[in-house]
C-alpha positions in Angstrom: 13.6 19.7 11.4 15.1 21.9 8.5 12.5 23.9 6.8 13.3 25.6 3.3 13.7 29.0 2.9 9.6 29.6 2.8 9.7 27.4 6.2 8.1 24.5 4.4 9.8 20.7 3.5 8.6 18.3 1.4 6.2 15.1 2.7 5.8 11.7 1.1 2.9 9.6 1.9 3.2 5.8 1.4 0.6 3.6 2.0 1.3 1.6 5.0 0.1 -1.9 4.4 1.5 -2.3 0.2 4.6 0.9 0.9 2.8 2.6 -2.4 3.8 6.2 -2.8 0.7 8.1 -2.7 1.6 11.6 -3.0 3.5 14.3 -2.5 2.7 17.4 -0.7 4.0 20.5 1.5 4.6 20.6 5.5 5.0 23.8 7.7 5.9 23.8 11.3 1.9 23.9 11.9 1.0 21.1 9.8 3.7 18.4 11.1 1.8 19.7 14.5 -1.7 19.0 14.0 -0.3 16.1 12.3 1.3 14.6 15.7 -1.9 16.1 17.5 -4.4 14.6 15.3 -3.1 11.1 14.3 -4.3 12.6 10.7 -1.9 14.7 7.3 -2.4 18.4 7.4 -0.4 20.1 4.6 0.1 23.2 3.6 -1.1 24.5 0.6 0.9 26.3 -1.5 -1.4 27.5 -4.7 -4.2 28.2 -1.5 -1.7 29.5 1.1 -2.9 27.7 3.6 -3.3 25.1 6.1 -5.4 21.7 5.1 -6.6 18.4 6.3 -6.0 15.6 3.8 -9.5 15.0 2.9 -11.8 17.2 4.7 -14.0 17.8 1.8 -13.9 14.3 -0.1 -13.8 12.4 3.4 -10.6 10.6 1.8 -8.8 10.9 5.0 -5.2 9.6 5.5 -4.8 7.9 9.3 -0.9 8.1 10.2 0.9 4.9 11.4 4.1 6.3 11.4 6.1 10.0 10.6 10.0 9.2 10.2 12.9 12.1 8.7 15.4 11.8 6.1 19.0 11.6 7.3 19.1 15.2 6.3 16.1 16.0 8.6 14.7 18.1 5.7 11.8 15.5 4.4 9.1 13.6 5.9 8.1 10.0 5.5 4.4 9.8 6.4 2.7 6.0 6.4 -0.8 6.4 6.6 -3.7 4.5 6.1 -5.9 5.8 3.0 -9.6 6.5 3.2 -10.6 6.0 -0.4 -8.4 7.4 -2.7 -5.5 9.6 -2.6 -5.3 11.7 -5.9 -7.9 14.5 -6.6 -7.9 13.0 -9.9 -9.6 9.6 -8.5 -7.0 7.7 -8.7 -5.5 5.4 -6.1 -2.1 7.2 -5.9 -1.4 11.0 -7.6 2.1 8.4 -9.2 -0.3 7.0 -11.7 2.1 8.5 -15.6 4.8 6.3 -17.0 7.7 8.4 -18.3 9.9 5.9 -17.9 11.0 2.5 -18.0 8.8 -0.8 -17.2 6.8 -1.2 -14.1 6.0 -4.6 -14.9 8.5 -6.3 -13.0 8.2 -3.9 -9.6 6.6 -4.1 -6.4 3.6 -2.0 -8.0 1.6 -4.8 -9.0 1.5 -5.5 -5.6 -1.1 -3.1 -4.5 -3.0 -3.2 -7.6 -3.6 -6.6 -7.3 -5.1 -6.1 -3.8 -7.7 -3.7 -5.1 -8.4 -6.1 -7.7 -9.1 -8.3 -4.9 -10.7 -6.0 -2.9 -13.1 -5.1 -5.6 -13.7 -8.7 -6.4 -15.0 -9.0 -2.5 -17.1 -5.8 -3.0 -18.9 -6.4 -6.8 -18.7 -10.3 -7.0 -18.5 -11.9 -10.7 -19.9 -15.1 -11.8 -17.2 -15.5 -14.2 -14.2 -14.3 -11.7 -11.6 -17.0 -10.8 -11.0 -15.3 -7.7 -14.6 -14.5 -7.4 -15.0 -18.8 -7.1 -11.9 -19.0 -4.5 -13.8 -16.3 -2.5 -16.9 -18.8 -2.4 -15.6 -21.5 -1.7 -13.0 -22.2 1.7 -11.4 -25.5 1.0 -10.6 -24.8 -2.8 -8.5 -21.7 -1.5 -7.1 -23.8 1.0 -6.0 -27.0 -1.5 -4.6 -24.1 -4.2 -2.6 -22.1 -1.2 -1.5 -25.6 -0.4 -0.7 -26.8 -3.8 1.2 -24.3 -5.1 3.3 -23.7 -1.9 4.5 -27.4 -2.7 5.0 -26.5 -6.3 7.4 -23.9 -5.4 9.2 -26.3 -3.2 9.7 -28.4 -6.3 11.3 -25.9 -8.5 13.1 -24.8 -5.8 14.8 -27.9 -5.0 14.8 -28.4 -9.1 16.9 -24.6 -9.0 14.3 -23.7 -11.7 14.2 -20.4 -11.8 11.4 -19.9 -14.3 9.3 -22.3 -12.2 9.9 -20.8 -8.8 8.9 -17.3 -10.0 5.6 -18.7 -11.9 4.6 -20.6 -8.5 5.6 -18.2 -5.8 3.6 -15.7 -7.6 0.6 -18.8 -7.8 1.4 -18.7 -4.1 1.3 -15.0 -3.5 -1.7 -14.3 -5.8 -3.6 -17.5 -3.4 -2.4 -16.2 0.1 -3.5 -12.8 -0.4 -7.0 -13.5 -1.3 -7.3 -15.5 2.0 -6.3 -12.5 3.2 -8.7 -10.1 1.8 -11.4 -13.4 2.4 -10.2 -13.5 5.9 -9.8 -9.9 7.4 -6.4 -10.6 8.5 -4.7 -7.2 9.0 -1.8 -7.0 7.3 -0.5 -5.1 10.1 -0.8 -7.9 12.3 1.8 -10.2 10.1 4.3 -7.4 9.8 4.2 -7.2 13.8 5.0 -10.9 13.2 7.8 -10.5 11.0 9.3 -7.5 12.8 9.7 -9.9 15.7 11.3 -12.3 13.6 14.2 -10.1 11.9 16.4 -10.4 15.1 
């Protein structure tokens, strides 16, 4: 590994279910130790000048699932799974300030939906459509079912407009079977790794 001049490189921590950035922060020799040791992010602190666990005072621990390099061997790629919440601030991810551009149409509404979701399983509300698929097994099922074959219709129709507002009824359907269910997401990425050969 190639440490900067202060013997430090730069770490970013993704979530490893969604792949949402979570943070930023610093790694010495030490801390990319304890972090193989551990199974948990240590960082060095560079306003504290010091070693720290991620989350030994708020208990929002990060779990590792995987440490990769850069092709430069100078920064770190941590996935983790996130105890609470990353940011000091409270937020989910310390990425949370637009400067720039539309996030609209990114892969970030991907984990905010899930916490949507996941709140919706935690603080149920009357007046919650997803609240009502959460209740109630075979109307999840028919809408998973229906709008799969929805897609399939603008798909074979090359409607491009249509396929993008059904797929995103499919999405939106399968993952609250999957909050509903427990399924680990880990579990259907195993699944598709095995498939990409």
């Amino acid at each position: 590994m190639k440490y900067d001049e202060k013997g430090l490189m730069p770490a970013v921590v993704q979530d490893s279910v969604t792949n949402e950035v979570l943070m930023v922060a610093w790694v010495n020799e030490e801390a990319l130790r304890l972090m193989k040791e551990t199974g948990y992010t240590h960082f060095w602190s560079r306003s504290r000048n010091k070693l720290w666990k991620k989350g030994e005072e708020s208990g929002h621990v990060q779990r590792i699932v995987s440490i990769q390099s850069d092709c430069d061997s100078d920064t770190l790629l941590v996935r983790v799974v996130q105890t609470g919440v990353a940011c000091h601030t409270g937020s989910p991810s310390c990425f949370v300030e637009k400067l720039y551009g539309d996030i609209s149409s990114t892969a970030a509404i991907l984990p905010e939906l899930k916490r949507v979701i996941d709140d919706r399983v935690a603080n149920p509300d009357e007046g919650s459509y997803t609240c009502k698929l959460l209740k109630d097994d075979n109307k999840l099922s028919k809408k998973i079912i229906e709008e799969a074959a929805e897609f399939v219709l603008s798909f074979k129709d090359r409607d491009e407009e249509g396929m993008a507002w059904e797929l995103a009824d499919v999405i939106y359907h399968i993952l609250v079977a999957v909050e509903k269910s427990g399924l680990p997401m880990e579990k259907v990425y195993g699944k598709l790794s095995e498939r990409r050969q």
